[in-house]
Residue, then its C-alpha position, 0 to 999 in steps of 0.5 A: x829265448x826272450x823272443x819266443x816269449x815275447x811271441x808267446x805272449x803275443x799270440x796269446x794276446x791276439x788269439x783273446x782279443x779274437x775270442x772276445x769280440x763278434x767276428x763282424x768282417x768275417x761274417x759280412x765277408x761271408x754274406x757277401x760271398x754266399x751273396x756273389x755265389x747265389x747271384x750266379x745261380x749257385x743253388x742250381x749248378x753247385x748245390x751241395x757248397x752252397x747248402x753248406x756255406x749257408x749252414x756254416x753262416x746259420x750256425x756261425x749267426x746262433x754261436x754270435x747270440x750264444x757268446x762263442x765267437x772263436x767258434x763262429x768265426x772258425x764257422x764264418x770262414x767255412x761259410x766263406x770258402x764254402x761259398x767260394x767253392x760253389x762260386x768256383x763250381x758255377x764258373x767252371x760249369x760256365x765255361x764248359 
């Protein structure tokens, strides 16, 4: 009983902690992946994740100003995986 809500307590605290501060490594993270994807010709052979991987960053960059940070790291790693997936679909046309 005492360890749940330790955890509890826990959680809490690291779920604030996130809330509180800009998500810096998220966003750098998902630069370097919408970097990596466009660099491998993403906009021509995966069209459709990298246009989203740069809303989610775009929209991620406007909840930093706005203060809204557990949104925008929510959006920062869509970016990301975004960007992996168009990285994935580029890789994939490659070997084809």
């Amino acid at each position: 009983m005492i360890n749940a809500r330790i955890l509890i307590v826990a959680l809490i605290l690291l779920l604030s902690a996130c809330a509180t501060e800009p998500p810096v490594q998220m966003m750098s993270d998902a630069r370097q992946a919408i970097a990596a994807a466009e660099e491998a010709d993403a906009p021509r052979l995966a069209p459709v994740p990298i246009a989203e991987a740069r809303r989610y960053i775009a929209l991620a960059e406007t909840q930093i100003r706005n203060g809204n940070f557990s949104y925008a790291w929510q959006n920062a790693q869509r970016a990301k995986n975004s960007a992996v997936a168009a990285l994935n679909a580029v890789k994939t046309d490659s070997s084809n």
